[in-house]
C-alpha positions in Angstrom: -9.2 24.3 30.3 -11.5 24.8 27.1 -8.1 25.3 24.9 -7.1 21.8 26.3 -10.5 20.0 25.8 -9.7 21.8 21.7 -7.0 19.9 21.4 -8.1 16.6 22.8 -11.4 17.0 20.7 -8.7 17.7 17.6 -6.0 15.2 18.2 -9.4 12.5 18.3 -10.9 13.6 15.1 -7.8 13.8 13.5 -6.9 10.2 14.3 -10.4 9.0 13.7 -10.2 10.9 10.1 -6.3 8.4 9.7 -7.8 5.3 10.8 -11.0 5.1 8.4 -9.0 6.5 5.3 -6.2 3.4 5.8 -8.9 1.1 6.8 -10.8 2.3 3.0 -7.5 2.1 1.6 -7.4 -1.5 2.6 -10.7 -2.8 2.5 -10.5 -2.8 -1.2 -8.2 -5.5 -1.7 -10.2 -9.0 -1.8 -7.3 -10.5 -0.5 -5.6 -10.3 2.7 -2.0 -12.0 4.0 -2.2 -12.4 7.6 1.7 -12.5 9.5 1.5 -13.3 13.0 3.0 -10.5 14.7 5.0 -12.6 16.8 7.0 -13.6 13.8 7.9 -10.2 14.2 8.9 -9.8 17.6 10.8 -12.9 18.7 13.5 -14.1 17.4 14.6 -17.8 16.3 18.0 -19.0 16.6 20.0 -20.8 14.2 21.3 -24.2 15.6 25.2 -24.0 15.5 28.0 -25.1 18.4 30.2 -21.6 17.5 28.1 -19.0 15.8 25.2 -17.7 17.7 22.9 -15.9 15.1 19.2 -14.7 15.7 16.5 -13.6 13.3 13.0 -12.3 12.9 11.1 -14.5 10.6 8.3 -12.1 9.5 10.7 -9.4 8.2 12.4 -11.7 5.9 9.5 -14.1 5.3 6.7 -10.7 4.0 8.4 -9.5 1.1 8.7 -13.0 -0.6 5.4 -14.0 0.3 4.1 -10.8 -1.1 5.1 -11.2 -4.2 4.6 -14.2 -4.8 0.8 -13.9 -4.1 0.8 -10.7 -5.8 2.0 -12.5 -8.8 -0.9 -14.9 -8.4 -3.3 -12.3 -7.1 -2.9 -8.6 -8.0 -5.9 -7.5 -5.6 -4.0 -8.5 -2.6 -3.0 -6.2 0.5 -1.0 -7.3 3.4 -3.3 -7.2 6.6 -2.6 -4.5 9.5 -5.3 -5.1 11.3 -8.9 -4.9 11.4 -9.7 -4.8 7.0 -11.9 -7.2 5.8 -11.6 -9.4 2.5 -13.3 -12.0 0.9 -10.2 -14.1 1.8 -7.7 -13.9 4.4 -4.1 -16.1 3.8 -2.5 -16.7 6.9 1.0 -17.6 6.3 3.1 -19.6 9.0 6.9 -19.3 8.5 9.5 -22.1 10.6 13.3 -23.0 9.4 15.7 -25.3 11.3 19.4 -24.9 10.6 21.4 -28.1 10.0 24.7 -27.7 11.1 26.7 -30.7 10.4 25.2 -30.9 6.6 25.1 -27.0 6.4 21.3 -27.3 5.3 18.5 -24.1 5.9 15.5 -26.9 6.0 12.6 -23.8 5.6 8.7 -24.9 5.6 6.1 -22.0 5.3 2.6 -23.2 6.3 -0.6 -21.1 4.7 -4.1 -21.4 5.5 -6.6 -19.9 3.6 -10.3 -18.6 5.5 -13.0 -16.7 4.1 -14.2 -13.4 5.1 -15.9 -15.2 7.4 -13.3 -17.3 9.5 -13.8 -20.7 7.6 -11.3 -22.8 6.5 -10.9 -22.9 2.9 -8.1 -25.1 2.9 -4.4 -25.4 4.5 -1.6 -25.7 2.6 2.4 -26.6 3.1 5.6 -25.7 1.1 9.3 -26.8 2.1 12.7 -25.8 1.0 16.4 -26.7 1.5 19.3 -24.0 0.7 22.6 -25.2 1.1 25.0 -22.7 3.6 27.6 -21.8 6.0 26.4 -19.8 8.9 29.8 -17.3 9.6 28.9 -14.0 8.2 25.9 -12.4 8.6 25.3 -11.1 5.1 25.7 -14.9 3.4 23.1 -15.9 6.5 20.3 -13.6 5.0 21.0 -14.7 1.4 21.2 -18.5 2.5 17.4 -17.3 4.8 16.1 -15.9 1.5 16.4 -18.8 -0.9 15.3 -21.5 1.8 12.1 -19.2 2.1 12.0 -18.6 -1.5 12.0 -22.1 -1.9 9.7 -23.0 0.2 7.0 -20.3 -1.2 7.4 -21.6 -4.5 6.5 -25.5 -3.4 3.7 -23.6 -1.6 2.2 -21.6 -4.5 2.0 -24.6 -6.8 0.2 -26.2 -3.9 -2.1 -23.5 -3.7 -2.8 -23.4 -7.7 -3.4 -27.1 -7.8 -6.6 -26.5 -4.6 -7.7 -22.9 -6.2 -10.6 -24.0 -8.1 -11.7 -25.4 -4.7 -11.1 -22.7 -3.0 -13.3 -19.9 -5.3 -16.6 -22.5 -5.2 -16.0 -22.3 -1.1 -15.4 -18.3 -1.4 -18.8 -17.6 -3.9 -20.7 -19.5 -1.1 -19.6 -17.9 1.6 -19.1 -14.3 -0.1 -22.3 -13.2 1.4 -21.4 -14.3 5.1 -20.7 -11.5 7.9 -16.9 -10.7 7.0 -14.1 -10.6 10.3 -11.3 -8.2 10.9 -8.2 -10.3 9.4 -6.6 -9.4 12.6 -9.1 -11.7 14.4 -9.1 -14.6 11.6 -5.3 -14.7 11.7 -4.9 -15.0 15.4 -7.6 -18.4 15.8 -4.6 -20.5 15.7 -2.0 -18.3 17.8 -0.1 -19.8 20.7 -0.7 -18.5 24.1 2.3 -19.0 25.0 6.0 -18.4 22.5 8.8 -20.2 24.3 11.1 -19.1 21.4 
């Protein structure tokens, strides 16, 4: 019985020990993005009479929103769950496929709180890629660019309201800071039909 207590008592230190060294690893960012994890875990489908294709936004949407903001911001970390920044970007991805003008219409949606949970402003980028939807390769590629797109419209947005955004932030840099995980989820659904 005592060597089983040993290894319940190890096996909890141990995993206390992982969680605070990720959790220092990335509480040093000042910058967190937030994707909802349902963008991970359902799937949307592409609107086509013949060609039934399905797709995880987050996966596809992450990398390119990543970059971009790292480009913008080099202290940025993506969000896991409970870090705390001085600002939390929560970024909303949707596409709709037409199918009779063969048209990925993409829009990606970010809002930007403080540490805090406030507001700092809400932002909106749209993109068009022109595509076929038959092989699942040339969907992707087509899914990339309508999101690239879109992120690009959505970063000039967000350089044109970043001088309003800092003033808010040196205010409110002194505020009680949230877990990211919490900020990101004030505007999640209850319920995801899709």
């Amino acid at each position: 019985m005592s060597h089983l207590n040993k290894i319940r008592s190890i096996s909890l230190a141990s995993l206390v020990l992982i969680a605070t060294n990720i959790m220092a690893m990335e509480a040093n960012a000042s910058t967190l993005l937030y994707i909802s994890p349902n963008d991970y875990k359902y799937s949307v489908h592409l609107l086509h009479p013949y060609y039934d294709y399905w797709f995880e936004q987050g996966s596809l949407v992450e990398p390119i929103a990543l970059s971009a903001l790292k480009a913008q911001n080099s202290d940025l970390s993506l969000c896991q769950a409970n870090e705390t920044a001085d600002r939390v970007i929560r970024v909303t991805p949707s596409l709709f496929y037409n199918p009779q003008l063969r048209v990925y219409h993409s829009r990606l949606a970010a809002t930007v709180y403080s540490g805090s949970g406030n507001v700092l402003g809400t932002y909106v980028g749209e993109g068009k890629q022109q595509g076929f939807t038959s092989v699942d390769h040339a969907i992707t590629m087509h899914l990339n660019k309508a999101y690239s797109a879109a992120m690009q419209d959505l970063m000039a947005k967000i350089d044109a309201g970043k001088m309003a955004e800092d003033k808010a932030t040196t205010n409110l840099a002194s505020q009680t800071k949230l877990p990211c995980g919490l900020i990101g989820a004030q505007a999640e659904p209850k319920i995801n039909f899709y």
